[in-house]
TILO-441267 format. One line per 8 residues: for each residue x, y, z of C-alpha. Coordinates in Angstrom, 1 decimal. Each point is the difference from the previous one (the first is absolute). Layout:
REM residues N
X/Y/Z; ...
REM end
This chain:
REM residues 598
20.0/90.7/88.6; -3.3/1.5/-1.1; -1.7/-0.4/-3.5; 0.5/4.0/-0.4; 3.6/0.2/1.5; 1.3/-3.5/-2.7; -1.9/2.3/-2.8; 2.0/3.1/0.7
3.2/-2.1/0.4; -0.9/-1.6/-3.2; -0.7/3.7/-1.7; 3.5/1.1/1.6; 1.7/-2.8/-1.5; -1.6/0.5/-3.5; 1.2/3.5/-0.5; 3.3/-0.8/1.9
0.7/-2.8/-2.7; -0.4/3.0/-2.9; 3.1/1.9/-0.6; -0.7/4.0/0.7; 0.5/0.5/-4.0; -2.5/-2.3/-0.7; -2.2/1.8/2.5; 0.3/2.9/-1.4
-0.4/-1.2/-3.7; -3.1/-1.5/1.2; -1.3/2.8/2.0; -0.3/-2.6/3.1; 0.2/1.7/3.6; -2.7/-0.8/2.3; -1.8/2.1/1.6; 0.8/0.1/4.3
-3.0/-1.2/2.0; -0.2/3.0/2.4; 0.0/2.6/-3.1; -3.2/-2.3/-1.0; -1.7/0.6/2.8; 1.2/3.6/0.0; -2.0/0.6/-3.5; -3.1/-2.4/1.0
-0.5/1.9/3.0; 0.3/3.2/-1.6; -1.8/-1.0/-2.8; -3.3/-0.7/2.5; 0.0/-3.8/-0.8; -0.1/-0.5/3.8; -2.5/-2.9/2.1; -2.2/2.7/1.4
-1.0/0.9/-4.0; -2.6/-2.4/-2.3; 2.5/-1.9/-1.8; -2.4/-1.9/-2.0; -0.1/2.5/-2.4; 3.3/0.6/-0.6; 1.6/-1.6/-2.9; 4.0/0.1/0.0
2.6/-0.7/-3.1; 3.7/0.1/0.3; 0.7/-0.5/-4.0; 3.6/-0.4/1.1; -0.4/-2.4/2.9; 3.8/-1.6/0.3; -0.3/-2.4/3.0; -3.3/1.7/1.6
1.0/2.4/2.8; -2.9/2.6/-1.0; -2.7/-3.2/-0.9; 1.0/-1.6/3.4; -0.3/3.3/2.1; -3.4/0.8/-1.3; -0.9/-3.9/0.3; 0.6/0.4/4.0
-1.9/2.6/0.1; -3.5/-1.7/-1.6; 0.4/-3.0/2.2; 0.4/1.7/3.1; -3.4/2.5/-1.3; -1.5/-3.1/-0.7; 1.1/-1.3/3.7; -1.2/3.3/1.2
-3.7/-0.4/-1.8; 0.0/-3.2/0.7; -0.4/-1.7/-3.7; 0.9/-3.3/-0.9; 2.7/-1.5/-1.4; -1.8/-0.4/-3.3; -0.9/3.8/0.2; 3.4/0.4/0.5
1.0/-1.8/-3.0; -2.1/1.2/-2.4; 1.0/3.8/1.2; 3.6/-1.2/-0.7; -0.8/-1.5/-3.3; -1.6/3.0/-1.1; 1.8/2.8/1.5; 3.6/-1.0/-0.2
1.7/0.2/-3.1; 3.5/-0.1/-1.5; 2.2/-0.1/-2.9; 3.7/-1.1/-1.0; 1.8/-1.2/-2.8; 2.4/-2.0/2.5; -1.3/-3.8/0.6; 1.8/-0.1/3.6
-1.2/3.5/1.0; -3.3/-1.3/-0.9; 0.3/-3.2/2.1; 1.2/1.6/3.0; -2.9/2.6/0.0; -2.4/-2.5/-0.1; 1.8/-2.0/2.8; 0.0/3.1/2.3
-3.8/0.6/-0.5; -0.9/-4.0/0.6; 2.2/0.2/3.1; -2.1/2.6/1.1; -3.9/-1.8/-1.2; 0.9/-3.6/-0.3; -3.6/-0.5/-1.7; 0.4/-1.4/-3.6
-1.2/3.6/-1.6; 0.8/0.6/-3.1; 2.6/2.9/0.1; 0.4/2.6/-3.2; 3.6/-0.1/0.5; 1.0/-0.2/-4.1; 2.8/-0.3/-1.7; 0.2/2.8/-2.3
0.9/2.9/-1.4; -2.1/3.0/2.1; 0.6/2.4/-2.7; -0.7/-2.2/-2.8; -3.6/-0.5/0.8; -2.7/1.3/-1.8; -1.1/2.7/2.6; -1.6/2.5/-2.3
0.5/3.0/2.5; -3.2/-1.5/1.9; -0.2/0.7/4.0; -0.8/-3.2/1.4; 2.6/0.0/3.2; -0.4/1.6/3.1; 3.7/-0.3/1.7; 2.4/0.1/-2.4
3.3/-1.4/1.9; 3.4/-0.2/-2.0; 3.9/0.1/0.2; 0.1/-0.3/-3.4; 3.8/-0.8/-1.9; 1.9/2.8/-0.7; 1.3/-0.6/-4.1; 1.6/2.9/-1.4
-1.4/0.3/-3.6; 3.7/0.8/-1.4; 1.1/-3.8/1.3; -3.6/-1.3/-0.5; -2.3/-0.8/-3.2; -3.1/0.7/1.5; -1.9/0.8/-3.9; -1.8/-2.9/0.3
-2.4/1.5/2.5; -3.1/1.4/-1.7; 0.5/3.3/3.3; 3.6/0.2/-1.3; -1.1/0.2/-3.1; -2.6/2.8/0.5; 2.1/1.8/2.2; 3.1/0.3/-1.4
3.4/-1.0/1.8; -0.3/-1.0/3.7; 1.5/-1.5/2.6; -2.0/-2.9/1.2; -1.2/1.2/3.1; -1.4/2.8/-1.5; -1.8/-2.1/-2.0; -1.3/-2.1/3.2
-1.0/3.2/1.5; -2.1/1.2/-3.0; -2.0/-3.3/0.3; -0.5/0.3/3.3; -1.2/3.7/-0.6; -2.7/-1.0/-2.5; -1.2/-3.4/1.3; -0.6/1.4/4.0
-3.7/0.5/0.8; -1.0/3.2/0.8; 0.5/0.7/3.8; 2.8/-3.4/-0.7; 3.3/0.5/1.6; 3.9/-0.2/-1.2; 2.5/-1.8/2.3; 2.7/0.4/-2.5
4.4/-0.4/0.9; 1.2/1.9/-3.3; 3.6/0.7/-0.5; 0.6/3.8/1.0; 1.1/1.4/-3.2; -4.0/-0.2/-0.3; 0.0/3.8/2.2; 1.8/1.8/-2.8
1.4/-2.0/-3.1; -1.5/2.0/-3.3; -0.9/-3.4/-1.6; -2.5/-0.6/3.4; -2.0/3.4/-0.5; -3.2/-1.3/-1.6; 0.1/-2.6/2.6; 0.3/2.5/2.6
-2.5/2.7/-1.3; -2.9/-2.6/-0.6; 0.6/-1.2/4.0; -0.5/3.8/1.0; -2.4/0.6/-2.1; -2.7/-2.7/1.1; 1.4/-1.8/3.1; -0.3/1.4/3.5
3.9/-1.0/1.4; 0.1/-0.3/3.7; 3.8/-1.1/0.4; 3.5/0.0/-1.6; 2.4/-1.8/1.4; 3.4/0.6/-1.6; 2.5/-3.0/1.8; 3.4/-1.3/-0.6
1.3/-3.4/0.8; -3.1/-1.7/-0.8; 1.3/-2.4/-2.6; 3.6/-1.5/-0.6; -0.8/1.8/-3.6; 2.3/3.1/0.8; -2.8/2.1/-1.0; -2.6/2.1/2.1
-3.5/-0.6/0.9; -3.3/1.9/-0.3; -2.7/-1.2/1.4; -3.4/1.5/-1.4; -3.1/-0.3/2.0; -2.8/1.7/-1.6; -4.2/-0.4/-0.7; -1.8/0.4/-3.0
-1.6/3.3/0.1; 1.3/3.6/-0.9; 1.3/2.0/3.1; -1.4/3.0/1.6; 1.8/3.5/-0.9; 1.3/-0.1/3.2; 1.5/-4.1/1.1; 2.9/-0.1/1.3
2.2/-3.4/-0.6; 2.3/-1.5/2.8; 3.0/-1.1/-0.7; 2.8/-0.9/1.6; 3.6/-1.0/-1.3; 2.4/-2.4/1.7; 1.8/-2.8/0.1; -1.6/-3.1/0.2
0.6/-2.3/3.0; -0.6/-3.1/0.8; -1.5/0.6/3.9; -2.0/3.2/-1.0; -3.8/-1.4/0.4; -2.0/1.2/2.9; -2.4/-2.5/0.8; -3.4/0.9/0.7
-1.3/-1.3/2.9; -2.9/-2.8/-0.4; -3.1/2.1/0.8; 0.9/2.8/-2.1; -0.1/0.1/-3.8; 1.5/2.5/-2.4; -2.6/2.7/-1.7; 0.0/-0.1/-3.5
2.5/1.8/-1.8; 1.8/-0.1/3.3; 3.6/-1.9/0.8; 2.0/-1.8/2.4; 3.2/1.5/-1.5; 2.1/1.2/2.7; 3.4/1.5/-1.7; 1.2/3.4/0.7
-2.0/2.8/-2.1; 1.5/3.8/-0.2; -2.2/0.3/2.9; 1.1/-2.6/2.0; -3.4/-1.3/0.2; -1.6/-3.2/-2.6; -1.8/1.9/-2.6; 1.2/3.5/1.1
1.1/1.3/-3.4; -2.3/0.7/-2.8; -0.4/2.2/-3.5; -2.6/1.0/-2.0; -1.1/-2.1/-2.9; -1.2/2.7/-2.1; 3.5/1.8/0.2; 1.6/-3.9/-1.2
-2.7/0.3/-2.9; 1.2/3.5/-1.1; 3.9/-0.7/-0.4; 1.1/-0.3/-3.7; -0.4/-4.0/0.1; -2.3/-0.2/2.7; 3.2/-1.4/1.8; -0.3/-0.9/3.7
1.9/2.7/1.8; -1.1/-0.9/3.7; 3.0/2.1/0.8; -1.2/3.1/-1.0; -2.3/-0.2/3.1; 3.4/0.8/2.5; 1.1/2.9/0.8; 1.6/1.9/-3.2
-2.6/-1.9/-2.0; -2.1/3.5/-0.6; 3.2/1.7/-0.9; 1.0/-2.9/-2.3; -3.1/-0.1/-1.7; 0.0/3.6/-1.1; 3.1/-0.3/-1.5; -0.5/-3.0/-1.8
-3.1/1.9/-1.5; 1.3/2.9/-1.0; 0.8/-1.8/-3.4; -2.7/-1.0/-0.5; -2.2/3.8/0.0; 0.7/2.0/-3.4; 2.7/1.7/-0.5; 0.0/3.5/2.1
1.0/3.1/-2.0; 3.8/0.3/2.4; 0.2/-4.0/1.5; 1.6/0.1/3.4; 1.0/-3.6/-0.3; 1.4/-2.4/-3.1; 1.4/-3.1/-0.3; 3.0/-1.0/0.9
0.5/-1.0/-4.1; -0.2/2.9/-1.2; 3.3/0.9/1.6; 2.0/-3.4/0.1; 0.5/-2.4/-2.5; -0.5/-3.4/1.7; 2.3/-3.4/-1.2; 0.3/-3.3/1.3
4.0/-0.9/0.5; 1.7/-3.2/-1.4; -2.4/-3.0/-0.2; 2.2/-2.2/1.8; -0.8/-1.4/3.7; 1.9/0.3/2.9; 1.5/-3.3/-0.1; 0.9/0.3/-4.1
3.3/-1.6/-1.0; 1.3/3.1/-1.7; 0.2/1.7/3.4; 3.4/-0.5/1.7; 1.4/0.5/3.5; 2.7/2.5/1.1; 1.4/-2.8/1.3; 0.2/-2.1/-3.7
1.5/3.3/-1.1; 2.7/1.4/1.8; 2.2/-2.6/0.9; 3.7/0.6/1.5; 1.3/-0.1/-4.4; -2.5/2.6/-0.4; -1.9/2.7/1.8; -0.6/-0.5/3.8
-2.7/1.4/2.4; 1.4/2.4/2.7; -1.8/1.5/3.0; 3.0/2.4/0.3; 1.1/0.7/-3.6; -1.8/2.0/-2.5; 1.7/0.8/-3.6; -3.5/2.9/-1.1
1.6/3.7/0.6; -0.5/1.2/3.8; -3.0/1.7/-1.4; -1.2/-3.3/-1.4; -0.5/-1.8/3.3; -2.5/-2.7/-0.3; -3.0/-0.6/2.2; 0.5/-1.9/2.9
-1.1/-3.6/-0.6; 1.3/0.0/-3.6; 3.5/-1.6/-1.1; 3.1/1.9/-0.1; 2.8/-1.5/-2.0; 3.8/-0.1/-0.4; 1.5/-1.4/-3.2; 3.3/-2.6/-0.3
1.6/-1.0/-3.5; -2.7/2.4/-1.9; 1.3/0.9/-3.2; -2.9/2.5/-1.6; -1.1/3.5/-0.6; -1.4/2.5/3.2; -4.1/0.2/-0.2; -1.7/2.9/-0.8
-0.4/0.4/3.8; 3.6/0.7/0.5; 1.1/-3.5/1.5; 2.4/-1.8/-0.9; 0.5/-3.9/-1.2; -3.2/-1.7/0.7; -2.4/2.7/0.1; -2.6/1.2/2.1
-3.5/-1.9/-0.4; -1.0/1.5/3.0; -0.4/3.2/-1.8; -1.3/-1.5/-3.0; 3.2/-0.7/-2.1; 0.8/-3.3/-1.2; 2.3/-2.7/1.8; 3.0/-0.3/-2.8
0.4/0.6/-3.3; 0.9/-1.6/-3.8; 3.7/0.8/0.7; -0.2/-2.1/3.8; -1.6/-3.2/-1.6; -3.0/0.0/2.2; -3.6/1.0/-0.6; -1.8/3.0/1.3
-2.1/-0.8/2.9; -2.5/2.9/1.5; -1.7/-0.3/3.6; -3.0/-1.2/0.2; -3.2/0.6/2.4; -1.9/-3.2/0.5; -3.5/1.6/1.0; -2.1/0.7/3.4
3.6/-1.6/2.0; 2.1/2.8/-0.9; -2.4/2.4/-0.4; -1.2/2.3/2.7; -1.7/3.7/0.6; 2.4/2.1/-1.5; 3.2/-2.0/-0.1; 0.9/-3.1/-1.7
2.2/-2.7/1.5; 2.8/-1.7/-1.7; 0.5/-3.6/0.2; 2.7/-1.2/-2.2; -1.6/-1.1/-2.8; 1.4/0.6/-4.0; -1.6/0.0/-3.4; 2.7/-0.6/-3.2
-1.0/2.5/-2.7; -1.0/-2.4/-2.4; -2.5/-1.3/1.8; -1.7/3.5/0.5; -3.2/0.2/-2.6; -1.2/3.3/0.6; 1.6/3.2/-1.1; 2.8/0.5/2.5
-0.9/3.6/0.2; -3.0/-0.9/2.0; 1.8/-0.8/2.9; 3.1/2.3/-0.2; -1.7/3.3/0.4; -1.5/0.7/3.4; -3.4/-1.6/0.4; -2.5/-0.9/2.8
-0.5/-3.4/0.8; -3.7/-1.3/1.1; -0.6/-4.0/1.5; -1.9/-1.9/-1.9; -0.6/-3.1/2.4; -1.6/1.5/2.9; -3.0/1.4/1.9; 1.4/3.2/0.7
1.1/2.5/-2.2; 3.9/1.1/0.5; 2.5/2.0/-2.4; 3.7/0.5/-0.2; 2.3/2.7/-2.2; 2.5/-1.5/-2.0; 2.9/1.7/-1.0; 2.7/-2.1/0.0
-0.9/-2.3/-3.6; -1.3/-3.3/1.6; -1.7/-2.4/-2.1; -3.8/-1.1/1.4; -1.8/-3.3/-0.7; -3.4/0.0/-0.5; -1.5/0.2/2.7; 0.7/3.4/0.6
-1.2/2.8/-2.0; 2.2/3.2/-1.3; -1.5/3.1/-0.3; 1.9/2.9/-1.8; -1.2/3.9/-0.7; -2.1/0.2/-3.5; 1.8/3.5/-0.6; 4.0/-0.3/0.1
0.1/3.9/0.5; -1.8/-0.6/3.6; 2.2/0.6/2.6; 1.3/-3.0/1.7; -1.0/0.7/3.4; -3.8/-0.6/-1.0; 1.3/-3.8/0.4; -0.3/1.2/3.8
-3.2/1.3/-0.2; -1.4/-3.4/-1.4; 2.2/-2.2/2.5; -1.6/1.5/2.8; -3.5/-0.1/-1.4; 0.6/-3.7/-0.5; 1.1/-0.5/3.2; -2.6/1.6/1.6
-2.2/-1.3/2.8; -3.3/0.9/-2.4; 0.9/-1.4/-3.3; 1.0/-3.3/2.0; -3.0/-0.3/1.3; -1.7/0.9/-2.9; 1.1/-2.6/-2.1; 0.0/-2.2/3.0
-3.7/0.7/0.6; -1.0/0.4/-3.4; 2.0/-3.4/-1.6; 2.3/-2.0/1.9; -1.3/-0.7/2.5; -2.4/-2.5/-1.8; 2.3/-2.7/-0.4; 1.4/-1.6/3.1
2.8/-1.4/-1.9; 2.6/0.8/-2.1; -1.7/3.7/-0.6; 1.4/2.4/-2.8; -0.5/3.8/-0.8; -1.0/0.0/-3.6; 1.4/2.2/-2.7; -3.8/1.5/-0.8
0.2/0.5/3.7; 3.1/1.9/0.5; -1.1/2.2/-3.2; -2.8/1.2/1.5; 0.9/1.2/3.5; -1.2/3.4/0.8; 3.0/2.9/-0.5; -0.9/3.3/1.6
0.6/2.8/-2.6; 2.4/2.8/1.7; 2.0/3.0/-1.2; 4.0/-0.9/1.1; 0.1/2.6/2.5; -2.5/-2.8/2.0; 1.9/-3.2/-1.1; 3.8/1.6/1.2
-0.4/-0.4/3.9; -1.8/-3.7/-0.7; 3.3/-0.8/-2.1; 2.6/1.2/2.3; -1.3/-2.1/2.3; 0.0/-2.8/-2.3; 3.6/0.3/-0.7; 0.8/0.1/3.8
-2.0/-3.3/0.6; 1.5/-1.8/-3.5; 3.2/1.1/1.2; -0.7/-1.1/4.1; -1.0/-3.7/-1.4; 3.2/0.1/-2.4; 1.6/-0.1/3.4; -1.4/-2.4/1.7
0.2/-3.7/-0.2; -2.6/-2.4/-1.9; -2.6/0.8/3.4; -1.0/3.7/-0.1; 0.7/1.6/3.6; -0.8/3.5/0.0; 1.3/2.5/3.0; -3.0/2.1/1.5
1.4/3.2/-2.3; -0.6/-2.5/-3.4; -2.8/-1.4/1.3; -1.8/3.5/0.7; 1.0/1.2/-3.6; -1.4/-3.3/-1.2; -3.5/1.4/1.9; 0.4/3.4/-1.3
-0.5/-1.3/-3.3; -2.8/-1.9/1.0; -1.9/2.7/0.8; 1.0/1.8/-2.9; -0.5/-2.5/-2.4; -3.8/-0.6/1.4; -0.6/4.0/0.1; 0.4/-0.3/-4.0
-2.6/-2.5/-0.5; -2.4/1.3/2.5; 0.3/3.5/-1.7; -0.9/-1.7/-3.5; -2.9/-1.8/1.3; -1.4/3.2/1.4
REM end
């Protein structure tokens, strides 16, 4: 076996021996050789450049993957320009450095870059703290290389450092990233592997602002699968000097893979600022998609919306700006909380004790499931997919519904009663899984009524129902009294005189193929994992302002596609007369907002 390939087994070994807790408590995922060579490439730090002049700091080294990389790279220049091995050594010795607090990290960097030299130079590979040092904002690096550890400050004390301090609340690779913003010599490069939420958390905006402002970025590379971390990768690769009006940035997003490098072939070397990367742009080609850095600079908090470079971005943009002009003397658009109230439902998980199973419930001394049987009035029928009951040995009043015995929780009445013994139980949606446009899905899960904490009112009148968890935005009408969790939010008219059907109007604006890919584009699209539509988020989307004689045709349709996925099982199959209404109000639905842009 070769010195390099017992290193990397010894490296694999080291973080295979620490438990995935601890290697997330620490921060501790290395960073993949071929995504090294990915940055250094595209960062210009390439043989056919002077590398003597070139200092490089990784203030957050682990076991050496970036120090290593760039080390291969000065000794095959110095090959190339034929220098000596002392040359060679003294270029290392004063060109390479790196920081950790880890003792073994530290070790193994420095055996990776002797197993590369096997002079005795003296390596500054230290063990210590990069953000502790006294740096004093001075510029005095010129490749500034990090996957720094991703601490949340609400599980992390990070006080204690003097940026922290003068900052305010961060999470620590924000505070990695300011370092590397001041200390970078002018005309210096970033090769930086930040956690994603960096493109559009609020607490990353002065982060983000300052990199627009006075770095030139030449590529974003938003990836998932990186890390074992179960969060998403950015990779930033920018230079140290502001942008023309007009740059474009390349980006691409995809999933990482293992296989994806294309290999250059020996006699040809990368330009600077170029890249080997080889996934799949929108384009289909490697570097084939690009936006404007200016318009990244001019959103609210200088977020990085590559997206708003596709195809609806134009339209998306207007619409997210409209807000922000003054008020007009008769606004065509408002938000949509100044028509809904917007809650969170009961904060309890899916997996929470206090829910219970049909199947705990109505047991053969009790009330039993039937496909076949339903006790609601024939008026009262159920939606397919929720459970129908018939009572045996049910001593208890009838239900306001009209049913008898047990009740009728599928129309929002309680199971039982004080007289039967038993508690009142009320259905209960779990989120995103029995959620879908339009409908909601039933799947056999209870709530007593003591364990309800919010008012019960809440859920009994007829609400729409919005995911939390997910990417893409998606609403369902409520009328039958279910309980939600938390992770769903309930919106209900601010004016109880309104008339109910305006529920339909705002179900199929929620729905729509433009507000999902508004809030796609604009916010969660950001965050490869576990995404969520915020509350602030679903409060401002854009609501066309229309006299009812326009909203009526847009809600009859509504009610025929609640009622067409009320029919349906938990996959929605449309006919091609459903699906051609659904289309209709497509194009009606994007007629209103292009008429109150214009």
């Amino acid at each position: 076996m070769t010195i390099r390939g017992a290193l990397k087994e010894q490296m694999g070994w080291y973080e295979a021996t620490l438990p995935l807790k601890e290697r997330k408590n620490r921060g501790h995922f290395s960073t993949p050789p071929r995504l090294v060579e990915h940055i250094l490439d595209a960062c210009g730090y390439t043989v056919d450049r002077d590398l003597t002049q070139i200092r490089v700091l990784d203030p957050a080294c682990g076991s050496g993957n970036f120090l290593a990389g760039a080390t291969r790279r000065l000794a095959s220049f110095a090959m190339r320009n034929n220098l000596s091995q002392e040359e060679l050594a003294t270029l290392i010795s004063s060109d390479i450095w790196g920081f950790d607090p880890d003792p073994v990290s530290c070790f193994l960097a420095d055996m990776q870059l002797r197993a590369i030299h096997r002079l005795p130079a003296h390596l500054h590979i230290h063990q210590a703290d990069g953000l502790a040092l006294p740096w004093d904002g001075e510029p005095c690096v010129d490749l500034f290389l990090a996957n720094p550890p991703y601490l949340a400050a609400k599980n992390t004390d990070l006080s204690g450092y003097r940026s922290a301090q003068q900052r305010g609340q961060a999470d620590s690779y924000l505070l990695f990233l300011n370092l590397g913003l001041q200390i970078v010599r002018p005309r210096g490069w970033l090769g930086l592997v930040l956690p994603d939420p960096l493109l559009a958390r609020t607490n990353a905006a002065r982060e983000r602002a300052h990199l627009l402002k006075e770095f030139t970025i030449h590529h974003l590379w938003h990836l998932a699968d990186v890390f074992a971390a179960h969060v998403g990768a950015v990779v930033i690769i920018a230079q140290k000097c502001p942008s023309s009006g007009t740059h474009q940035i390349s980006w691409v997003r995809e999933k990482w893979q293992k296989d994806d490098l294309v290999t250059c072939p020996p006699d040809r070397v990368p330009t600077r600022g170029a890249t080997t990367f080889s996934l799949v742009t929108c384009s289909g080609t490697p570097g084939g998609c690009q936006v404007n850095q200016s318009l990244l600079l001019h959103q609210p908090g200088a977020e990085l919306r590559y997206l708003l470079s596709t195809e609806q971005g134009p339209t998306i943009e207007r619409l997210r700006a409209y807000f922000d002009k003054p008020p007009a003397s008769q606004r065509r658009l408002a938000p949509l909380s100044d028509f809904v109230s917007i809650r969170r439902g009961e904060e309890l998980g899916s997996g929470n004790s206090l829910l219970i199973h049909e199947d705990q419930i109505f047991d053969e001394n009790r009330v039993t499931c039937s496909p076949n049987r339903v006790t609601c009035p024939p008026d009262r029928v159920p939606a397919r997919g929720a459970p129908t009951m018939t009572t045996t040995s049910v001593h208890s009043r009838g239900t306001p519904c009209g049913c008898p015995g047990g009740g009728c929780p599928v129309n929002g009445c309680p199971l039982g009663s004080p007289e039967s013994g038993r508690q009142d139980v009320y259905p209960v949606l779990r989120g995103g899984r029995d959620i879908r446009p339009y409908g909601t899905y039933f799947s056999g899960w209870w709530i007593a009524r003591e364990a309800i904490t919010k008012p019960l009112e809440r859920y009994l009148s007829p609400k729409l129902l919005v995911v939390k968890s997910t990417d893409r935005l998606q609403a369902a009408l409520d009328t039958r009294g279910h309980i939600a969790l938390q992770t769903l939010y309930i919106l209900h008219l601010h004016m109880r005189e309104a008339a109910a059907d305006d529920l339909y109007f705002f179900l199929s604006l929620l729905n729509s193929r433009l507000l999902r890919q508004y809030v796609y584009v604009l916010h969660t699209a950001y965050k490869w994992v576990q995404p969520q539509i915020e509350q602030h988020v679903l409060a401002r989307l854009p609501v066309p302002i229309i006299v009812p004689a326009e909203k009526q045709p847009i809600i009859e349709r509504a009610k025929l596609l609640a009622r067409a996925c009320s029919e349906i099982g938990p996959v929605v199959e449309w006919n091609e007369a459903m699906q051609n209404v659904y289309e209709e109000q497509e194009r009606a639905i994007c007629a209103l907002y292009t008429s109150a842009l214009n």
